[in-house]
Structures are given as C-alpha cells and as structure tokens.
N, C-alpha and C positions, 0 to 999 in steps of 0.2 A: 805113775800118778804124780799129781802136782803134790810140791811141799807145802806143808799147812802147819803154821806157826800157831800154838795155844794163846790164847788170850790171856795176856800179863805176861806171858815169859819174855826173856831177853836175849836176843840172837847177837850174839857180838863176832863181827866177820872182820879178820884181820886179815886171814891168808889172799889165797885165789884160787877159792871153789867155783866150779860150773858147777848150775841149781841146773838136773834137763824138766822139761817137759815142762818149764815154767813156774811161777813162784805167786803162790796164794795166804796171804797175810792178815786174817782175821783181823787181829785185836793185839800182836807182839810187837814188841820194839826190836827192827831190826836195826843197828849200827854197824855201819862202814868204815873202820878206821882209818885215819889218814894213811896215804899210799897204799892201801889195799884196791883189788880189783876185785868184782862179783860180776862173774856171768851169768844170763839165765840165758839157758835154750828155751825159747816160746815166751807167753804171755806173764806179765809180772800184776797182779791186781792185790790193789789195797782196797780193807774195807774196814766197817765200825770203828774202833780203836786204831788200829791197827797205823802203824807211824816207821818210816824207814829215816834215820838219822845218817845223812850220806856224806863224809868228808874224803870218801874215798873216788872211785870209778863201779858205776852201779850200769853193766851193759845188759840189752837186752835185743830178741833177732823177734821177738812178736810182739803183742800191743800192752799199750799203759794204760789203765784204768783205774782210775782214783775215786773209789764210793765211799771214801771216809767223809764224817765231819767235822774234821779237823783238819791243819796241815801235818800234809803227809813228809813235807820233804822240810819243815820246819825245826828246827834252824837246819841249814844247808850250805857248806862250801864246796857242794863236791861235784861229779860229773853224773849225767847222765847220758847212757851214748846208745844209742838207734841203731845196730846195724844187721838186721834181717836182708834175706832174698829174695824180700814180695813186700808189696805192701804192707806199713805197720803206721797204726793209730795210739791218738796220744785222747783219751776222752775218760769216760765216767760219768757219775751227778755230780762231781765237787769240779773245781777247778784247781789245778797244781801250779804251784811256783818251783820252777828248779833254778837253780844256781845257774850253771853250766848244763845247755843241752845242746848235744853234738849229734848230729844225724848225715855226718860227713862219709860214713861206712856204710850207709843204708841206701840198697836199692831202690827203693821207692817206688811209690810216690810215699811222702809220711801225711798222714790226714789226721785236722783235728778234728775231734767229736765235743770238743767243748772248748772254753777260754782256757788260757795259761799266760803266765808270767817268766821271764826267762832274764836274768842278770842281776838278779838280790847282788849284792855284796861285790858287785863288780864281773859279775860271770859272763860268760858270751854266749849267743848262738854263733854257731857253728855249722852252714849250709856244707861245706864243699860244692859238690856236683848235686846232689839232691836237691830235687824239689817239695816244699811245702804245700800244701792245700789247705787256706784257710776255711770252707766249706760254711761261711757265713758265717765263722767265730770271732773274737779278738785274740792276738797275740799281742803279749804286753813286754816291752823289751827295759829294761827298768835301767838297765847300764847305761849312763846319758854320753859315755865314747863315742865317736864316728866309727872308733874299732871295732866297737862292740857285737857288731856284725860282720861273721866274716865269711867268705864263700869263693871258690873256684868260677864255676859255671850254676851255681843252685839259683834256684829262684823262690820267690813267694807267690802263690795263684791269690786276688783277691776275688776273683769271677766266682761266681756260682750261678745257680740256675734264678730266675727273675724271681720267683716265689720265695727261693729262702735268701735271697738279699746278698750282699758284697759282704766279703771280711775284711777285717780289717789291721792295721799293725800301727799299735800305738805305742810311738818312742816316747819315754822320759829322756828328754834332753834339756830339761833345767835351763840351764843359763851357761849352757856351753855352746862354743862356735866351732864353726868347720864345714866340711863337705859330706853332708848324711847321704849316702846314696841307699832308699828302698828299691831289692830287684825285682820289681814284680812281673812278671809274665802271664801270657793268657792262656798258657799251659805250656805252647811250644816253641813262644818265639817272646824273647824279652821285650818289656815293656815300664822301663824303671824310671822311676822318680825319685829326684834329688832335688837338696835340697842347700842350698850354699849359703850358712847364716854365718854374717861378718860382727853381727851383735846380738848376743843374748839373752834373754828375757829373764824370769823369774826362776828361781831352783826347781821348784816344784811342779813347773809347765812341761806341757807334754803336747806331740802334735800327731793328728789320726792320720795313714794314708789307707786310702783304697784307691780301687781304679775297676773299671769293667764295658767291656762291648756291649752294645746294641745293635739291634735291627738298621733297613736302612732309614725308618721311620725315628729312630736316635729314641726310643721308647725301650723298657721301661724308665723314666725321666726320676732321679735319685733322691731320694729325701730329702727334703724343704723346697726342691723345686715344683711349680707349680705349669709351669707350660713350657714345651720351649719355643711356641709364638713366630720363628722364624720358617723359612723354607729348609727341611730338612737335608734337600740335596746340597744344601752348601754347608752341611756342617758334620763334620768325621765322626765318626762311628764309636764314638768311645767318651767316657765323662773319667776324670778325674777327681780326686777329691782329697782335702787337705786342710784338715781345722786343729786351730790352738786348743787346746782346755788345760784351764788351771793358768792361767797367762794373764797379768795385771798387766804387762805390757808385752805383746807377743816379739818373737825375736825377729831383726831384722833379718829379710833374705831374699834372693831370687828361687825359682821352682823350675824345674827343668821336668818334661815328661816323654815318655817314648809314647811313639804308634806305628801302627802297624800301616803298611803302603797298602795293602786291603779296603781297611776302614775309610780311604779317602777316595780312591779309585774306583772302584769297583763301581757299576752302575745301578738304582739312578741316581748317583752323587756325581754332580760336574763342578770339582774343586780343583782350580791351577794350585800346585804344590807350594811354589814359591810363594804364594798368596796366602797361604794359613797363619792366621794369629788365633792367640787365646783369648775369651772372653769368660768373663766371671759372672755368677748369680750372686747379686747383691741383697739376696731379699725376697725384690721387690722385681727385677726386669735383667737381662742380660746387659753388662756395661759393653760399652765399644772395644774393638778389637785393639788387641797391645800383645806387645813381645817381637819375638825373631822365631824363624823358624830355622829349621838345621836340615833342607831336605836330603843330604847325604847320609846322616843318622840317625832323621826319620825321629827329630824331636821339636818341641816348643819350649820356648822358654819367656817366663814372663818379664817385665821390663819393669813392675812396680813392684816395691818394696813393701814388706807387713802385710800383704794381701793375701788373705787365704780365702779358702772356699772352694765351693763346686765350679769346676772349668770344663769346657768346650774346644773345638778347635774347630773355626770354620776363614771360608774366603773372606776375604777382610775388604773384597769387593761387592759382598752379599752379606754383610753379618746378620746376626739375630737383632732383631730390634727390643726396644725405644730406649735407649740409655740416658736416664733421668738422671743429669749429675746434681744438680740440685732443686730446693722450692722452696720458698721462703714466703710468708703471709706476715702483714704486719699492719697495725691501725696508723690512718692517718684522717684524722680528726674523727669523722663518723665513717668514713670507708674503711673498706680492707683492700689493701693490693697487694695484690700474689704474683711471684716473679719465679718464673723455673729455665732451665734449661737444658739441651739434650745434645749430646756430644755426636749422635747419627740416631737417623729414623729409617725403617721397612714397612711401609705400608699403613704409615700412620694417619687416619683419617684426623683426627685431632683428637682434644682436651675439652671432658665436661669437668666444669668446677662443681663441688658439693660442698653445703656447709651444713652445721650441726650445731645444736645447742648444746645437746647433752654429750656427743660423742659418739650417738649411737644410733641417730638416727637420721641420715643424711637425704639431704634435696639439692637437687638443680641451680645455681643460681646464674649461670651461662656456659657458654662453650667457644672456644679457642681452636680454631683448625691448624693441624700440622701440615707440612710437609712433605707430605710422602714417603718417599725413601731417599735419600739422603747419606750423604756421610760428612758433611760439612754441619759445625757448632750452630744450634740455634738457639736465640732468646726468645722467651715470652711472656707478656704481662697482661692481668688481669684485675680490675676495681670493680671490685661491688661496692655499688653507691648506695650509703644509708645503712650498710650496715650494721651502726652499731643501735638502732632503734630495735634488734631483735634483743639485745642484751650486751651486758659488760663482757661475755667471753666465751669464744665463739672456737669453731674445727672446723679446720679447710681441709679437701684433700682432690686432688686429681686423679680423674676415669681416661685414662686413655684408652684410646678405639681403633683395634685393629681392622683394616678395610677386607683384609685377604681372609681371615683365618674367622672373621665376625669376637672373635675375642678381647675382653676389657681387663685390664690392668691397672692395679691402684698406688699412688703414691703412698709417704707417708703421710699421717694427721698433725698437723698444724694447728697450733690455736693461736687467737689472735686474743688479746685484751685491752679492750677499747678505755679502762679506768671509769672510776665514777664520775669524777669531775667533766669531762670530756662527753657526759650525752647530757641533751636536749630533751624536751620533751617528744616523746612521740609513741607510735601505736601501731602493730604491726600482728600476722599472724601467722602461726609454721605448724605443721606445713603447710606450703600451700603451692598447688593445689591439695586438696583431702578429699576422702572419700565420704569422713563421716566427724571421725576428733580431727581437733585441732588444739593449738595454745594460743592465746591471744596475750599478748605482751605489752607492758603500758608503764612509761617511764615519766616520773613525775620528778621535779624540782621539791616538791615538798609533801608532806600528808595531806589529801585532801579526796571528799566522794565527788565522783564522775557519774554522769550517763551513758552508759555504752547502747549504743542502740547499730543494729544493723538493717538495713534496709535490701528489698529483690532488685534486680535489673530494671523493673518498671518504677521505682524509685516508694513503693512502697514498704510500709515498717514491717520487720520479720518481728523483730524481736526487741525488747529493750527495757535494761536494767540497771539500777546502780551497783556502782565497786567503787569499794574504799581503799584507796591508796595508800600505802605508803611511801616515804620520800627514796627514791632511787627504781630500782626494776623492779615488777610486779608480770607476776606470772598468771593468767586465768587459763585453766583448761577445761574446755566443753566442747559439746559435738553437735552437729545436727542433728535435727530430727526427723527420722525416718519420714516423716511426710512431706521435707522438703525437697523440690528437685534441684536438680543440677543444674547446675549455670554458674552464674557471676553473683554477688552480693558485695555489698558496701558497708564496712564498720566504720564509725563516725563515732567520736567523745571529745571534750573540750576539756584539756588536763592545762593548768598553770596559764590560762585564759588562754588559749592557743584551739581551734578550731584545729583536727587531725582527721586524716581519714585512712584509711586501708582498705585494698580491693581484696576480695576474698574470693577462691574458686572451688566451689563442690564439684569433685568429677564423677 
C-alpha cells in the first residue's frame, strides 16, 4: 500500500529511505534535509495541505501529481529527479515549481499534464538523453543562465496535436547575454532554436519559444496569424515562434532554427534549398525574406536584430507576399496624401484607399494598382483631394487585394488632422454612396443658419431645411426616406456667402 502521511504531522527525512509502491501526502509536511536522498518506487502525489520541503534529492521512477493549493515544493533548494523505466508524467490541478528537476535517469518520454516552473533560486533542468513532451503546456525555466539548461542528446517536443495547440518553454533571461540554445525536436529528429543575445534587455523579460509542423497546406496557421496568403508550395512545413514579454526593451539577438529536409522537399513543395530565407508576421502581412540559410544543418538564421515573432521559411524567389514596410497619411492644406511602400509583392492586384471619420466606419475613396509579383522595392502615392471638407480628423487605411487567393489585407489606421484654421468653408456627405443614413458635414467660418436643400437628378427639390451652425465643423446625420429611389441627388447651401454643393448617391 502507498504511504499516507496524517494531516498536520511532520515527516522529517534525513536519512535514505525507499518509500515502495509510491508516496501519498494528504495534508503533512514532509522535509528533506539537506544532503539527504528519498526514493519513491512508483507515484509520489500531493494533495489538500499537503507540502514537501525539499533541500535534499526527492527521486521518483512513476508520475508527480500536485492537487494541492498551495506550493508544494515552496521554498525549495533541492532536487527533484525522474528516473523510471516507462514513461512518467509531471501534472495534477495545481502547477509546481521545483528548484532542480533532473530527468537525466529517466527512460521516457517524461510528459507534462500541466505548467511548471523549473530554476527558483538558481536550479537547472536537467535533460540528459531524455525527452520532454510539452503536450500544449508551458515550461517556465526561471534561471536566466544559458547553463541553466543542460542536456546530452534530450530534447523538448513543442508539437502536439492541431486541437490542443503547441507548448511552449519560456525562459526568464532578464537582461542577460549569450548563446540560449532551446532543443526542440519533433519527437525524433532535432529541431532547435537558438538564440544569440550580444545585449540584454530588462531583468524581469522573458522570451516564449515554440515550434511545430504542418501539412503540406503550412495549416493549422499559429496564433495571431491570420492567412498565409502566399503559395504554400514555396514555403517549408514548419512555423516557428518567439515572443518577448515583460521586455521595455527586448534584448538584442540573432534566432537560429532547425528543420527538417522533409518539410521542404517532399512534394507538392518545389523549394531550391539554397533559396530559403525567413520571413516574419508583422501583424498585419508576411515581411520579405531575410537571413542565410545553413543547408548542411538544415537551419535559418535571421539577419535582423530585436525581431521576434512568428516565422516561416520559404524560397526567397516565391515568398509570401505584400510586405508593407511602411504608410504614412498626412494633411496638406485640404488634401491628404498617403505614401506607402513594399519591399516585394505576389500577386498583388493593388491598393483600395478607405477613409473614416470616426474610425469605424470606412469607405472607398480610390485605388492604387500593384505590381504583381515582384521582389524589387516599390513606392506609392495617393491624394485625396478635398479632404478636409469631411472634417478636422480623419483615418486612412489600406485594402490590399490578392489576385490569386481573392484575399484582402489591411494596413494600419492613420489619422490625419487637417487643424481648424486650415478648412474653408465647405459641405460634403459620408458615406457616400448609402443605402439609406448618411452624415452630412458643414464647415462654417462663423455661426450662422443655412439652407440645406437637396435636389433629384431631374433637378428637382427632395427636400429642404434650415441648420444652424456653428463656427468650425458641424455634423448633421439623417437618412432617406423609404420612398425615395436610388440614384444621384444634389445637396446645395450657401455657408459664409459661398454657394457649395455635394453630389450625393442612394444605392
């Protein structure tokens, strides 16, 4: 029978007893003293109260399960060491912190069933030859060393099944430099990311890695990314991933990652090796391809600095497109001109402009043809003339239009502010065309009433009323009325003795 410790008592273990058939901890405090060893043969679970104080070696050959809530292993200097003849799991409903966890003696595989913490106070993991199985959990490595991880042949899986998502292993490395190498593998064959920071960021920053295959469709596509827009045949079989958090300024570094000669070869991908570079999710679009590749060791490596993010790896003769490196919108006198441009395009039919008054609700106001496909830098400009008769301050954004895939892509929102001083009078209406509302917008020099009257396409009166202005922008919102039809209409009013008109379209 397993041993079962009373709730409150006090286990004080100095020697080196074997516990067999496993160790069941209610609600006791067991303590480990310094340089003692506890073996358990089989499973070791903590529960309710129940707290092991380990400054010693706490071994075990079956699984860890931690249903306390509380910490179990708090405070901890000690070890904890994995070394069964089968698979053993590290899970429970709480999550543990150990000090030291060594799983260098374990056959394996070792699988988490939940998060954990692993290097309080300076402690290591410990791979050896064993492999971990993240199984869609985090491992949280809290010792900010490059030593702090150490391993023979072991690796870390962050793959798991598409449904319960990638693991992941997030290092606390503060604001220390050096050569982090995570070993991750796809079970059987390495596939490790490193990481080579010459400048360190903040104490308290910490950076995620994961990594996992796809189909030859490069699907399921990883969180936050939204398409990947390009031809899948030119881009390898595997996403990467590498984000700061807690980083006021992230540490400077290069990223280095493994893949597999599979993921790039195998058909229907027709990718020249020598040809793969990395491309990043910014967002908003894949940027252009950058880095070197290492096809003898079957790695990438990036060429920008402070970059992180989700990556790719495709022919840098095919990449994923529209790489919007930048866009700029800005008033010039009553216009806005908007300037962008794109370091390589794939099948880009072009750029509709939208603008917005509130932000939120955009229209057409032209369109900009791309390119095509492309790997050579392009500029592009665009003036909306008059703009600033909609109002003092306005939001641009860019719809790019994929010709291949029929897919739109959105830049970022831009505002533009045309000042008060800087409009004229004048009288405009958004949106337009409309189905039914609209706002009718009316900039006056001073306070004063107007006739707004709108007239049909045969030049007769729809409608017509006064509004009272005041001096600067003046907002009216109304709609049609259900009995009028569609077509064309003309709003007309004389603001600051200036005769104004605006075409207006019901669709």
């Amino acid at each position: 029978m397993k041993h079962s410790l009373p709730l409150g008592s006090l286990f004080l273990l100095t020697a080196l007893p074997s516990l067999g058939q496993g160790l069941s901890n209610q609600g006791a405090v067991i303590s480990i003293q310094s340089g003692a060893q506890v073996s358990v043969v089989g499973d070791v679970t903590v529960s309710g109260t129940g707290t092991v104080d380990n400054a010693g070696t706490l071994s075990l050959t079956g699984n860890w399960t931690n249903n306390t809530s509380g910490g179990v292993l708090t405070p901890a200097t000690g070890t904890v060491k994995l070394n069964g003849t089968a698979t053993q799991q590290i899970g429970g409903s709480a999550a543990t912190t150990f000090h030291t966890l060594d799983v260098s003696e374990a056959a394996g595989p070792v699988q988490l069933g939940s998060d954990i913490s692993v290097g309080n106070s300076s402690g290591l993991l410990t791979l050896g030859a064993t492999q971990v199985q993240l199984n869609s959990k985090v491992l949280t490595l809290n010792n900010g060393a490059a030593s702090a991880l150490t391993r023979t042949t072991g690796t870390l899986v962050s793959e798991s099944a598409a449904s319960a998502g990638y693991g992941r292993l997030v290092w606390v490395i503060g604001s220390n430099t050096g050569t982090y190498t995570v070993p991750m593998s796809s079970g059987s064959t390495g596939v490790p990311m490193v990481v080579n920071i010459t400048a360190g960021g903040n104490s308290t920053g910490s950076l995620s890695f994961a990594t996992y295959p796809t189909g030859p469709d490069n699907l399921p596509l990883p969180t936050g990314v939204s398409s990947l827009r390009g031809n899948p045949n030119y881009a390898i079989d595997r996403y990467w991933i590498v984000q700061p958090n807690n980083y006021t300024l992230a540490p400077t570094s290069t990223l280095t990652f493994g893949y597999l000669t599979s993921e790039f070869s195998t058909a229907p991908n027709t990718i020249t090796e020598s040809r793969l570079r990395l491309q990043r999710w910014n967002g908003l679009t894949w940027e252009s391809p950058q880095g070197t590749v290492d096809a003898t060791n079957n790695t990438l490596t990036t060429d920008l600095q402070n970059t992180y993010g989700v990556f790719v790896g495709s022919d840098q003769n095919n990449p994923l497109p529209v790489e919007l490196r930048e866009f700029t919108a800005q008033a010039r006198n009553a216009d806005a001109l908007l300037s962008w441009a794109t370091a390589s395009e794939l099948n880009n039919e072009g750029f509709f402009v939208e603008v917005s008054v509130d932000s939120k609700t955009f229209q057409r106001v032209g369109f900009v043809a791309g390119k095509g496909t492309t790997s050579t830098a392009q500029q592009y400009r665009f003036t909306d003339l008059g703009a600033a008769g909609r109002g003092t301050l306005q939001y641009y954004r860019l719809r790019q239009h994929d010709t291949a895939g029929g897919t739109d892509t959105y830049s970022p929102v831009r505002a533009v502010s045309f000042g008060q001083a800087k409009l004229a009078s004048s009288l405009s209406a958004f949106p337009n065309p409309t189905d039914r509302a609209y706002t009718v917008h009316l900039t006056a020099a001073k306070a004063q009433t107007v006739q707004l009257t709108m007239y049909d396409a045969l030049g007769r009166v729809v409608s017509q009323r006064p509004v009272t202005l005041q001096a600067g922008e003046n907002q009216l919102p109304t709609t049609f009325d259900a009995s009028q039809p569609v077509g064309v209409y003309l709003l007309t009013a004389i603001i600051d003795g200036q005769v104004l008109r605006a075409r207006l379209v019901r669709e």
